[in-house]
N, C-alpha and C positions, 0 to 999 in steps of 0.2 A: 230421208232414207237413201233417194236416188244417188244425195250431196254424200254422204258418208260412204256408199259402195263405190264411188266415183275416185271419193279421195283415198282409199286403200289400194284401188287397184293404182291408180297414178305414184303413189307413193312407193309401192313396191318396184313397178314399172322405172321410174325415174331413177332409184339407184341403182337398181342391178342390170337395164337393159345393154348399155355401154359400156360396162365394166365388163361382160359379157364376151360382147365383141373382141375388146381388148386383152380377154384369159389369150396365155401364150397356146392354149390347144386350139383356140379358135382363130389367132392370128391378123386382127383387123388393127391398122396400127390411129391413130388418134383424127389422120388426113382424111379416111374413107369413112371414118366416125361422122365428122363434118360434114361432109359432102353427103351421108344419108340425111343427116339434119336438112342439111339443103334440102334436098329432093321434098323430104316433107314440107318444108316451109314453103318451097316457090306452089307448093298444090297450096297449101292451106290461103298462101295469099293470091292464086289467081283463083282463087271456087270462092272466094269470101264472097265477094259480089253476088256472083249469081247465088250462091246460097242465103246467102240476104234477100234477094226476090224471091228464091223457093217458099223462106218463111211466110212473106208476105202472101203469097200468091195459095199456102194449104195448110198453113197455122204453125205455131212456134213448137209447142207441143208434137206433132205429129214429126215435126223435123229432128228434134230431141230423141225422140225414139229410134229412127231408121239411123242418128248418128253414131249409135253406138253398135250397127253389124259392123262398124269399121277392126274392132276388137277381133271381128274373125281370121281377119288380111294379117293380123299380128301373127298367127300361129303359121304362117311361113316363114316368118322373121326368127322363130327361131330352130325350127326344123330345116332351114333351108340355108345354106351359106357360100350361096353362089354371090361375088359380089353384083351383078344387075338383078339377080332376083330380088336382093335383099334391095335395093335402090327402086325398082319397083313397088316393091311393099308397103315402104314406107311411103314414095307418091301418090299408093292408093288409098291407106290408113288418114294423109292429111289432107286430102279427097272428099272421101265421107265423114271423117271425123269434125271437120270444122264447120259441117251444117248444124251440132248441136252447139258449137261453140256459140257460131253467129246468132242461135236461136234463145239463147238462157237469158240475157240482158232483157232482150223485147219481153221477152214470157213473163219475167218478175215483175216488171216495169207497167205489163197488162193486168195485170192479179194483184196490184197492191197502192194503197193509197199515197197522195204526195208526203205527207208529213211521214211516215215508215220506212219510205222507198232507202234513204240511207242507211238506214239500220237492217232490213232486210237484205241489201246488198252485203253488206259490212259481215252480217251474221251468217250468210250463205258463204260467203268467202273466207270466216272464220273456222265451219266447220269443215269445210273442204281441207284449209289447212290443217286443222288437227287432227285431222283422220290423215290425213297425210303426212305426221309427225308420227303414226303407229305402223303407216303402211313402210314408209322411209327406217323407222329401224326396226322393226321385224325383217324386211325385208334385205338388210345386209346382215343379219344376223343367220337367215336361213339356208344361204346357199352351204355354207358349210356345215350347217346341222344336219343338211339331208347326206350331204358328201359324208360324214364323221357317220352315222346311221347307216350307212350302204357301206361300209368299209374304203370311201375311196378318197384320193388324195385331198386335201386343205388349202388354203392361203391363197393372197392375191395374185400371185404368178405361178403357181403349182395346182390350186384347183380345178378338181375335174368338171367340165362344162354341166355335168351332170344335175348337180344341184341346182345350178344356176336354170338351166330347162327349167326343172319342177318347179323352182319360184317363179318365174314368167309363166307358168300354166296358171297358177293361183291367180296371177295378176289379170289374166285376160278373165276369168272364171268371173274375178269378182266384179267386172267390166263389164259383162253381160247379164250380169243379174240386177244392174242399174235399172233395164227395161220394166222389170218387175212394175216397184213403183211408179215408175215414170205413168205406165196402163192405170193406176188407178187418179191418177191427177184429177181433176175436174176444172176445167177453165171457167174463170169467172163471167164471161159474154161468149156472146157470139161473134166464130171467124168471120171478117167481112172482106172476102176473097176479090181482090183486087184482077182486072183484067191482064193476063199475060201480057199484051200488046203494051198498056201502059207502063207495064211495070219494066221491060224490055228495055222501053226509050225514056227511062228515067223520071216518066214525069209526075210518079209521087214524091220525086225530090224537090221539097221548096226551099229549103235554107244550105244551097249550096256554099254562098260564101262562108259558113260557121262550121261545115263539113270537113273543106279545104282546110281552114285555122287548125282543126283538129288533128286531120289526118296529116301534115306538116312535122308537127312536133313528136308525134307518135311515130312517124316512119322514121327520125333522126336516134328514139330512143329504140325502137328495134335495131337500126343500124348498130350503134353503141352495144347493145346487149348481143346480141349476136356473136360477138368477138368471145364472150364468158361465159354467158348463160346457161349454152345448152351444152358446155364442157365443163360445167365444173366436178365432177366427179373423176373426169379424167386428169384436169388439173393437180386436184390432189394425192391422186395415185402417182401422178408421176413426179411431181414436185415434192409430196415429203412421204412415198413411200406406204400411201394409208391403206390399211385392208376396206374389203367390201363393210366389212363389219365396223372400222371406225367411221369410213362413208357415209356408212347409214344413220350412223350417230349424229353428225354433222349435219347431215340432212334433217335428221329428223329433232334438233335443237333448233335449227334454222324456221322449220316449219314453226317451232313452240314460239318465239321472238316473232315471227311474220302473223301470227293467231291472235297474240295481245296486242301488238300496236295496229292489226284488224280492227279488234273490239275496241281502241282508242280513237279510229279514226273519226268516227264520225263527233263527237265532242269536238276535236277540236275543227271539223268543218266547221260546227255549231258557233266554236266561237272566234274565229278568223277568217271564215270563209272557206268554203270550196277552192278558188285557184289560188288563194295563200299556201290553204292546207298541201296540197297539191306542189305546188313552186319550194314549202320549205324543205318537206319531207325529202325531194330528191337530191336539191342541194346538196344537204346533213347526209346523204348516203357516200356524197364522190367522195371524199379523202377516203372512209372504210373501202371502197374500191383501191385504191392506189395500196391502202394497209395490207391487204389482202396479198398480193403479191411482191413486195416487199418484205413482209414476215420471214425470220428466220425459221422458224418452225409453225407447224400443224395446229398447236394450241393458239396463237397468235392472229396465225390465218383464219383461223374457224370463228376466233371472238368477232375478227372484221367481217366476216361471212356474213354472221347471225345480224351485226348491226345495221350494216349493207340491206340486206333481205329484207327486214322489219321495216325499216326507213321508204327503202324504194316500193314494199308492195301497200302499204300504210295508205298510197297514191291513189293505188288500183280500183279498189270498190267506191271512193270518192269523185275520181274524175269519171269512172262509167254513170255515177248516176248523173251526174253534172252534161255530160253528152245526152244523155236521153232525155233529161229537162230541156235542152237545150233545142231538140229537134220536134216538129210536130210526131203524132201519133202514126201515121201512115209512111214515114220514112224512117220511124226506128230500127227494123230490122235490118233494114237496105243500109242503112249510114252504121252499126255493129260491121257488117261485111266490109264496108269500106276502111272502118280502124283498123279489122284485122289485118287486112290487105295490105294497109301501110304500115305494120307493124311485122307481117308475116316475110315480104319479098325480101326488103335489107337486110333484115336476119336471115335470110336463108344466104344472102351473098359474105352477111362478112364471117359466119359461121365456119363453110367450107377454108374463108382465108387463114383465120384463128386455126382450123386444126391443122394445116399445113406449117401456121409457126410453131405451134406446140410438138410438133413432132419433129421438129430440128432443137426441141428444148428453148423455145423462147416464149418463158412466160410473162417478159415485164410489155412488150407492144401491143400487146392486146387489151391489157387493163387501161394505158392508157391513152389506146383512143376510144375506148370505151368512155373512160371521163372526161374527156373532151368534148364526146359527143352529147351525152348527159347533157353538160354544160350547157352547150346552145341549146339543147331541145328545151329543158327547163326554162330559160331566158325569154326563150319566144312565148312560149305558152302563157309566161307569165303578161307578156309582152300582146299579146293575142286577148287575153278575156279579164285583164284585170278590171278596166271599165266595163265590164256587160254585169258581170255579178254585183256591183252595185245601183247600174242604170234597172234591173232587174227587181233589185231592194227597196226601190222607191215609190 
């Protein structure tokens, strides 16, 4: 339930926040888009750490909860449109926000048995996306039904911010009624509350060399993502012109493609392995990156979208459990904070660069050093754990 309220309000949240920004009433051009990106992203990856020892140190759960007052900090984000307040906001959103992020991995990983753990990840990550295939198009659907309803103006560069408000209110709404459930959880053991001093000077960390391996390849594909990721909605607006409402479409087909090849992934761990599964899937995604912006039009862009999305997040719930196999029981939350970390800071740097080129209308240098970057990261990783997963099998 916590996973389904989670994924509607992100879903709504993700297409209409930045489009938002970007209505000609509200006036924020694609560069200070970014650069809010940024601001969230360098909080989310300098707090990952220490919120990796919070978990540790007062339980995965309890940090899950208090992640989600971060939903409050939003409702200046859109009542408020000062650009440092609004830069504020967001460094305080990816602040508290990313103590449930750091926390969700270890929590599932403590509650559930080894032979599951990929299917449980897999199916969490599933429904999260599908609720976020109805949050993503209702949610570019609404701003103008509430506008067409209140008698006020319509369309991507003529609508009134008005609507757009009401649907960010929904989205924070449904953001804090996560809590709900979250209170009725019941943890399977007991927290075994580690001493702050130890956990300060790192020394629940024993497998630092396999930390590094990890955090390596994931810092070069945040790098890479960074440049697209968190702009793709403004991509499309201005590149082929799309309303909130085809946006949301796209979003939320994207989400439907990333839901199935979810529920596909774990099979083929089963039957290739974890860092195969993992190495091929993002491969097969770089040419649909390069497609993507190359596309003459919207229908074209959006097929490589969908294949893109599927391909690269197929990765995600695969290689998280593969990390948490990988580390003892006492540094899993600590090493979640440190992925984030390396995943959060480069994308918060080449984000801000990417909106700076997209707002001079350059959308082909972003895509491709995004798959460049891809490339090496993929390489290494592959390069990093191909012998441990089978030294491991034997």
């Amino acid at each position: 339930m916590a996973t389904t309220l989670l994924g509607l309000s992100s879903g709504v949240w993700g297409v209409i926040f930045y489009l938002y920004l970007n209505l000609g009433e509200v006036g924020f051009q694609p560069d200070f888009i970014g650069n809010m990106f940024t601001a969230s992203a360098i909080a989310t990856g300098l707090v990952a750490l220490p919120a990796g020892l919070l978990c540790e140190r007062v339980g995965t759960k309890r940090a899950m909860f208090v992640s989600q007052m971060s939903s409050l900090v939003s409702i200046i984000q859109i009542v408020t449109l000062h650009p440092s307040i609004l830069l504020l906001a967001s460094l305080t959103t990816g602040l508290i926000g990313t103590i449930g992020w750091v926390a969700s991995a270890p929590f599932m990983m403590e509650n559930s048995r080894q032979e599951e753990r990929t299917y449980l990840f897999s199916i969490s990550w599933a429904v999260m996306v599908i609720m976020g295939v109805i949050g993503s198009y209702i949610g570019g659907a609404m701003p103008d039904t509430f506008n067409a309803a209140l008698g006020l103006p319509t369309g991507a560069e003529t609508g009134s911010a008005t609507g757009y408000r009401i649907t960010l209110i929904i989205s924070i709404a449904l953001a804090l009624a996560v809590t709900v459930p979250i209170l009725f959880i019941k943890q399977d053991k007991t927290i075994q509350r580690q001493k702050a001093g130890a956990l300060l000077s790192l020394e629940n960390i024993k497998s630092p060399l396999t930390i590094i391996k990890f955090m390596i390849p994931t810092g070069l594909i945040g790098f890479g993502a960074g440049f697209i990721v968190p702009l793709f909605n403004i991509f499309f607006k201005l590149k082929f012109a799309a309303t909130p409402e085809q946006v949301g479409t796209v979003f939320a087909l994207g989400n439907v493609t990333l839901g199935i090849g979810t529920l596909v992934a774990p099979t083929l761990a089963n039957r290739i392995g974890k860092v195969k599964a993992v190495v091929v899937c993002e491969y097969l995604s770089m040419p649909f990156i390069m497609l993507m912006t190359l596309a003459p039009n919207l229908a074209l862009a959006t097929s490589a979208y969908l294949f893109r999305g599927a391909l690269m997040n197929m990765a995600g719930p695969i290689s998280s459990t593969f990390q948490m196999e990988m580390v003892t029981e006492s540094e899993r939350a600590t090493t979640s904070g440190l992925m984030i970390m390396a995943d959060n800071i480069p994308r918060a740097v080449t984000a801000s660069i990417s909106g700076k080129m997209m707002t001079q209308s350059d959308f082909y240098t972003p895509f491709l050093f995004t798959t460049a970057t891809y490339f090496v990261a993929s390489s290494l990783y592959f390069v990093f754990f191909r012998k441990v997963e089978t030294d491991r099998s034997k």
